[in-house]
C-alpha positions as CSV (number, residue, x, y, z in Angstrom):
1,X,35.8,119.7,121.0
2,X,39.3,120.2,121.6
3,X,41.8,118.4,119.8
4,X,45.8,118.3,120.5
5,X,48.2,118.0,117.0
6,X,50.8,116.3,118.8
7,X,53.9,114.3,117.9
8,X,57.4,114.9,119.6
9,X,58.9,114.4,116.2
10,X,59.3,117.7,114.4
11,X,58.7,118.4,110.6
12,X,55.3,116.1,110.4
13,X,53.1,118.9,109.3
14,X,51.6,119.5,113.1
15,X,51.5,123.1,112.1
16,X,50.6,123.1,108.7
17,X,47.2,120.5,109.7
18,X,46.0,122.2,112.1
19,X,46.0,125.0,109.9
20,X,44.2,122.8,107.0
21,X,41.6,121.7,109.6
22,X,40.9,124.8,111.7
23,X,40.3,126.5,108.2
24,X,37.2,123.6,106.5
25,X,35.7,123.8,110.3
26,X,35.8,127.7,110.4
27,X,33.5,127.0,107.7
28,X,30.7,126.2,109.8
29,X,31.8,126.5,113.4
30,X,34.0,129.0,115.4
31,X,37.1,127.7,116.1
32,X,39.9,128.8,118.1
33,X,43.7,127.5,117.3
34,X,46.3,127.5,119.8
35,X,50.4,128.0,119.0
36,X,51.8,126.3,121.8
37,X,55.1,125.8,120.0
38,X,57.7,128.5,120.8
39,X,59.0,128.9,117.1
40,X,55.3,130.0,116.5
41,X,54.7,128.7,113.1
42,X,51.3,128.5,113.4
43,X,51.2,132.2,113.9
44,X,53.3,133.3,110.9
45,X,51.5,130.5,108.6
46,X,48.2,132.4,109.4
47,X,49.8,135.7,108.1
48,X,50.4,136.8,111.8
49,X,53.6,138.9,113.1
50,X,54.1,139.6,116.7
51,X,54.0,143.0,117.6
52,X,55.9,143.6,120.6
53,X,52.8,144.8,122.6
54,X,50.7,142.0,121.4
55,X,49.9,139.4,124.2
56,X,50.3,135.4,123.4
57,X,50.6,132.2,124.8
58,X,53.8,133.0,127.1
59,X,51.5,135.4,129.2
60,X,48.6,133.1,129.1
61,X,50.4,130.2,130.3
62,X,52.3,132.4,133.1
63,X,49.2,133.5,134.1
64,X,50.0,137.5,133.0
65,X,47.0,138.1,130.9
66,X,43.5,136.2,130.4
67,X,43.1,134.6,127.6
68,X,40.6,136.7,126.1
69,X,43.2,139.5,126.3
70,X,45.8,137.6,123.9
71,X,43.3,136.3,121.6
72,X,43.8,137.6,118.0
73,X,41.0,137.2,114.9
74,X,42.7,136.0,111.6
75,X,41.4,137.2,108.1
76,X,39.9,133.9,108.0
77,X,35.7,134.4,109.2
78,X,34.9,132.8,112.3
79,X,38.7,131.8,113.0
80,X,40.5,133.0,115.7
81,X,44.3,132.2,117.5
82,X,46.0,132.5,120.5
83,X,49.7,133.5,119.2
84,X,52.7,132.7,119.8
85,X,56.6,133.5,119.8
86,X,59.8,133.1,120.8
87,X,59.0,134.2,124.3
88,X,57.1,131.2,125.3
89,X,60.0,128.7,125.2
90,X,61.4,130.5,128.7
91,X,57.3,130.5,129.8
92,X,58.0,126.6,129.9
93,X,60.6,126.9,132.5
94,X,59.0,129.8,134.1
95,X,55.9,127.7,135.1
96,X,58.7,124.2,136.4
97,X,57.8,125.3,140.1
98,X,54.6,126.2,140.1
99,X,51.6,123.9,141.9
100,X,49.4,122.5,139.6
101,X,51.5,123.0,136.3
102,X,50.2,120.7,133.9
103,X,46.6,122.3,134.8
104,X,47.7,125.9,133.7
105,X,46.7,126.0,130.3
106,X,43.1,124.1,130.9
107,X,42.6,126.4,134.1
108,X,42.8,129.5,131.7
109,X,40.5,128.2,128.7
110,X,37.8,127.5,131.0
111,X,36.9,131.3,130.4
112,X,36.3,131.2,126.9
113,X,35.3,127.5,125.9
114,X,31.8,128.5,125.6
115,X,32.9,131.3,122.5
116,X,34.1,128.6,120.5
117,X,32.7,125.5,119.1
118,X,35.9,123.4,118.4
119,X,39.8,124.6,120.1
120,X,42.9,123.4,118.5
121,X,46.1,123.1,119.4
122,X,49.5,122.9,117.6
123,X,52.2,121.5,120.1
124,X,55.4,122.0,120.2
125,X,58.0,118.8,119.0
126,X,58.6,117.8,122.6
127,X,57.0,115.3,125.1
128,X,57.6,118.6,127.5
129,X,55.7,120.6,130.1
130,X,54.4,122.5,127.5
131,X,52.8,119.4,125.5
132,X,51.5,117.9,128.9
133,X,49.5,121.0,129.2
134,X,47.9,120.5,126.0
135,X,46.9,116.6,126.7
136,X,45.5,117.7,129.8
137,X,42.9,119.9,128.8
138,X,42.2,117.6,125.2
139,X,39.4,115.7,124.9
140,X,40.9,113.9,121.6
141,X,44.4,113.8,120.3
142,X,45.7,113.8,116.3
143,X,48.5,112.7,115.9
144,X,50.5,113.6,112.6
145,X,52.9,111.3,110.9
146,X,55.4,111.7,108.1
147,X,55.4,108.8,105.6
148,X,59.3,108.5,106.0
149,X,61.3,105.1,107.3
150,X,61.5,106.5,111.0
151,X,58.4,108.2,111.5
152,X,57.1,105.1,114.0
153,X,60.2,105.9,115.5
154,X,59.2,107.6,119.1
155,X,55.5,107.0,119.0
156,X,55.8,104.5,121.6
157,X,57.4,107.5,124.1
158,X,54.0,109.6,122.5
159,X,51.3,106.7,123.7
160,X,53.0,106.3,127.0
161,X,52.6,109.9,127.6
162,X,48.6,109.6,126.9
163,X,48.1,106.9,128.8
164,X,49.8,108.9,131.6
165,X,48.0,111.6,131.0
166,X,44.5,110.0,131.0
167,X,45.6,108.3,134.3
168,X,46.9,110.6,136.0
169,X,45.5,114.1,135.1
170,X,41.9,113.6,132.1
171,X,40.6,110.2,132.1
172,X,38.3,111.5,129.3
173,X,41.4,112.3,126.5
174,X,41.7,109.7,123.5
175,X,43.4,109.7,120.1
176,X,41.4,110.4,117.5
177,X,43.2,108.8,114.8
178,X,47.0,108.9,113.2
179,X,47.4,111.2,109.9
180,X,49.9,109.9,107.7
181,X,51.7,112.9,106.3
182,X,53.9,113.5,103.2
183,X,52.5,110.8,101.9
184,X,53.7,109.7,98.6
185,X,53.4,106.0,96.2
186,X,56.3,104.3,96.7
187,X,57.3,101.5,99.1
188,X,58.2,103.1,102.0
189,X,55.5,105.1,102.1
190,X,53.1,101.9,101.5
191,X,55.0,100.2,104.1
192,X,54.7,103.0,106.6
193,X,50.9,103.1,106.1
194,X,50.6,99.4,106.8
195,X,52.6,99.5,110.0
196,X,50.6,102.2,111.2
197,X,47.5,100.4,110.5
198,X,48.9,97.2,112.5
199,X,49.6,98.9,115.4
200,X,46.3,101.5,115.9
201,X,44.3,99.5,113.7
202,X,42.9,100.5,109.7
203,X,39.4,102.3,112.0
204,X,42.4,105.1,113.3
205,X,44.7,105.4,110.4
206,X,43.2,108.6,108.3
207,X,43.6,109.2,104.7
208,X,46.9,110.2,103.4
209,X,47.7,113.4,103.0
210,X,50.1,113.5,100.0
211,X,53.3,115.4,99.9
212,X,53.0,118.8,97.8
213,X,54.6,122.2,97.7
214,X,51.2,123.5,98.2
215,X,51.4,123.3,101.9
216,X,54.2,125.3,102.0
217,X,52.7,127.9,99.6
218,X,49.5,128.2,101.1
219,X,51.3,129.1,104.5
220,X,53.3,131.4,102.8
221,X,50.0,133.2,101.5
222,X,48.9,132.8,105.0
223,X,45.9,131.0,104.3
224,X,44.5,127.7,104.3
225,X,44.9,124.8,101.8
226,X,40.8,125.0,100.8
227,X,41.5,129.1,100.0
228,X,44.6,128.6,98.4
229,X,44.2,125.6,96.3
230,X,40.7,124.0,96.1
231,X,42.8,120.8,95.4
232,X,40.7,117.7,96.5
233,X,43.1,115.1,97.3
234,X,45.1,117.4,99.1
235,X,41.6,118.6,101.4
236,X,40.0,115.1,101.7
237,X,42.2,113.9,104.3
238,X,41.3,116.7,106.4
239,X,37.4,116.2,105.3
240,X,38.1,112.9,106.4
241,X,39.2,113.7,110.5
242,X,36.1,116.1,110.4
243,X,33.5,113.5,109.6
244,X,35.6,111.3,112.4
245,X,34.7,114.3,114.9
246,X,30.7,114.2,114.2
247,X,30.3,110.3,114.4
């Protein structure tokens, strides 16, 4: 299964769940992670720094390298990524004028799909060529959402784009549910949980995940919420979107 983190918004803890979830499913599946953002905080959240000879997304996506070549193991078991850096925000212009763009990033997974059992992939905060990529090759999309008063703010521009996408390029994509983010008791963040589940419905609006420093520890540790702190009600949202994928 491959699942897109996607929300054009920035600071909604793309990076910081697909961490969370690639870690609980590494627990019982091989699963790859993809930094498709150029500031490459997925990469440094996992511990990671970019050698200079060390391949990643930018030559994967410009077709320089398989992708086999750039992928990296983490000291997580059965967890791997596909890096990124800096370098992969001129790969996005780089790839403007080539035939068959938007097909770039599903053309060169096809290689190793059968090595993993579930691929995610953290995209960058843009509805860009980069994100496109990603929605094209997804069969499901998560889309991460901070519990503040404009985070329904641009989701409209998000569903547009997946409905173009599934028109246009993979008729099989859909969103696997919205994960309310940040989440903590007060009105707004009430409020923002019942508008959410007005517009996609209470079936695709996942658990809360509630706002702690945790988050920003564990990626300083480079690892995982579940390794760093076996805290429950900061893990069950994420137990939550895995029980969604096996239904």
């Amino acid at each position: 299964m491959i699942i897109a983190l996607c929300n054009q918004k920035g600071g909604v803890s793309k990076t910081t769940s697909t961490i969370c979830l690639g870690g609980l499913l590494a627990e019982s599946a091989k699963v790859l992670l993809i930094d498709l953002d150029p500031q490459g905080n997925l990469t440094t959240g996992l511990g990671i720094e970019v050698e200079d000879d060390q391949l990643t997304t930018y030559e994967v996506i410009t077709e320089q390298c398989s992708t086999a070549a750039a992928i990296a193991p983490t000291n997580i078991k059965n967890l791997d990524i596909l890096p990124a850096d800096i370098t992969l925000a001129k790969g996005e212009t780089e790839i403007l004028g080539k035939v068959g763009n938007f097909c770039l990033l599903k053309e060169q997974l096809e290689s190793i799909l059968d090595q993993y059992d579930h691929i995610l992939i953290d995209c960058p905060p843009s509805l860009g060529l980069l994100t496109i990529n990603a929605l094209t090759v997804a069969d499901h999309v998560l889309v991460p959402v901070q519990c503040q008063f404009f985070a329904l703010k641009g989701l409209a521009a998000l569903l547009e784009t997946i409905e173009s996408v599934k028109k246009r390029l993979n008729p099989n994509i859909d969103i696997l549910g919205v994960l309310p983010t940040m989440f903590e008791q007060t009105v707004m963040g009430r409020d923002v949980i019942t508008s959410l589940e007005k517009r996609f419905g209470k079936s695709l609006v996942f658990p809360a995940v509630p706002k702690s420093v945790r988050f920003a520890e564990s990626n300083l540790a480079g690892e995982p919420i579940h390794i760093y702190a076996n805290d429950h009600k900061l893990i069950y949202p994420y137990k939550s979107i895995i029980k969604a994928m096996e239904a």
